[in-house]
C-alpha positions in Angstrom: -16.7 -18.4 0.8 -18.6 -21.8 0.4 -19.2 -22.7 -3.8 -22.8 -22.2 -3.3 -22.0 -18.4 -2.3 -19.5 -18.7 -4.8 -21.7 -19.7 -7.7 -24.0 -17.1 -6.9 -21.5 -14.6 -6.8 -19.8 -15.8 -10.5 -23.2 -16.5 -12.2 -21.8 -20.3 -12.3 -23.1 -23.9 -11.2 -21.9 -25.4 -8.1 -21.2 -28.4 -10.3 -19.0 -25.8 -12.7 -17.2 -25.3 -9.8 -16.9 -29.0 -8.7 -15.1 -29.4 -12.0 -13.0 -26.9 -12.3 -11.4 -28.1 -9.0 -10.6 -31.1 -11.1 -10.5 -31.7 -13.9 -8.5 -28.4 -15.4 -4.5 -27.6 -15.3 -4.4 -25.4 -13.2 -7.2 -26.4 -11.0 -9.2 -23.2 -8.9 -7.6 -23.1 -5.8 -10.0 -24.8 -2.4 -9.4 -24.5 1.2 -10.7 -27.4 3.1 -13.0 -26.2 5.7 -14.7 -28.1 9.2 -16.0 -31.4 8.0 -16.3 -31.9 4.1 -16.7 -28.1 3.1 -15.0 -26.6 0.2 -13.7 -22.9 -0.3 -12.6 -20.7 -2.5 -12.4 -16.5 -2.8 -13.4 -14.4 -6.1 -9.7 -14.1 -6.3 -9.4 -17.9 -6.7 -12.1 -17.7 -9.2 -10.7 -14.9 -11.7 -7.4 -16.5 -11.4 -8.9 -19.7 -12.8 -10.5 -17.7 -15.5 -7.5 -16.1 -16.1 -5.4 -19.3 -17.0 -8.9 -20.3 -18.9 -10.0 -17.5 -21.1 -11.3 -20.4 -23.4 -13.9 -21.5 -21.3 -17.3 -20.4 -22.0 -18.0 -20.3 -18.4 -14.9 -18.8 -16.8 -15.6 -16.0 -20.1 -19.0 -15.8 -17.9 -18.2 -15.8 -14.8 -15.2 -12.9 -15.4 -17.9 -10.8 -17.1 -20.5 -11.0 -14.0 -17.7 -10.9 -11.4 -16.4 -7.5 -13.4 -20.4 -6.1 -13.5 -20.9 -3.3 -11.4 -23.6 -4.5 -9.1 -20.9 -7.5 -8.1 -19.5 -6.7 -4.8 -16.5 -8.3 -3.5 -15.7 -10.8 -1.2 -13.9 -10.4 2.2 -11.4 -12.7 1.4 -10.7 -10.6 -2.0 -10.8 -7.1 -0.1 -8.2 -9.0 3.0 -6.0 -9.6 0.0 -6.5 -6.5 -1.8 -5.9 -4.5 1.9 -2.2 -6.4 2.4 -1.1 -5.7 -0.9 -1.9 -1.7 -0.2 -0.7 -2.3 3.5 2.9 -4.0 1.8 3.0 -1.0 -0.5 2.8 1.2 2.3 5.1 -0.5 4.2 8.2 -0.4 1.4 7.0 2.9 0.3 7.5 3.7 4.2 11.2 2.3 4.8 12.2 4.2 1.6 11.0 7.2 2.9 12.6 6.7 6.0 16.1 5.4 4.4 16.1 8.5 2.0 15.7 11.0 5.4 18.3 9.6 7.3 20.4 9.4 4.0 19.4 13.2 3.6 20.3 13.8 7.4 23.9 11.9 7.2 24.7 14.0 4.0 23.4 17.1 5.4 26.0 16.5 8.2 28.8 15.8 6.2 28.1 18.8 3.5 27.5 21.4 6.8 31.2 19.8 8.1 32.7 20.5 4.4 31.4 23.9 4.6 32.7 25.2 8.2 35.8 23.6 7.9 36.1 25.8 4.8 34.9 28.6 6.5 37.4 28.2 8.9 39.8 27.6 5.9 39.0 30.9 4.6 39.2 32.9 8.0 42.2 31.5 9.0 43.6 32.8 5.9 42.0 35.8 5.8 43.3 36.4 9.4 46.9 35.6 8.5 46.6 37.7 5.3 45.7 40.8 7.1 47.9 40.2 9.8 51.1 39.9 7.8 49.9 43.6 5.5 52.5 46.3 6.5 51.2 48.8 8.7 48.5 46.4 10.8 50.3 45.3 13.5 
């Protein structure tokens, strides 16, 4: 979002803005727009305030960005979104891993068992077959 939307949305001067940009270590992140325009996302801004908590402004702007009646930006919520979609994702694959996992062990424990089924009638068969009397 442009700084002046920004500002507004932080409770901070454009020219607050302007310097941080500049004149701090880490500086808030910018995109470079069409022409000459400058922009930056909430995220960008708590970030900043984040690596600044001795600020008086950033201090501000965290508060007002964190009040209730702040809303968020689109760029935050995009970023917010992939992070759940990536979560999804690897929680996904893991799901599927662990079912076919489950399915190849399945297979092999269902082979264990009927060959020892097979074990145990074969010896069952040859036990009563060898008694005195049965054949």
């Amino acid at each position: 979002m442009s700084r002046r939307e920004l500002s507004r949305r932080a409770a901070i001067s454009e020219g607050t803005l302007r310097n941080w940009e500049t004149e701090h270590d880490p500086a808030l992140r910018t995109r470079r727009g069409p022409g000459r325009s400058v922009s930056s996302t909430v995220a960008d801004v708590r970030a900043f305030c984040a690596a600044h908590p001795d600020l008086p402004a950033a201090r501000r702007a965290v508060a007002h960005l964190d009040s209730p009646n702040t809303a968020l930006d689109i760029e935050s919520l995009r970023t917010i979104l992939e992070a759940v979609l990536t979560a999804v994702r690897v929680s996904t694959a893991a799901h599927v891993e662990l079912a076919n996992h489950t399915t190849i062990l399945g297979r092999d424990h269902s082979a264990t068992l009927s060959r020892a089924l097979h074990g145990l009638d074969d010896a069952l068969t040859q036990i009563t077959s060898a008694r005195p009397g049965s054949g």
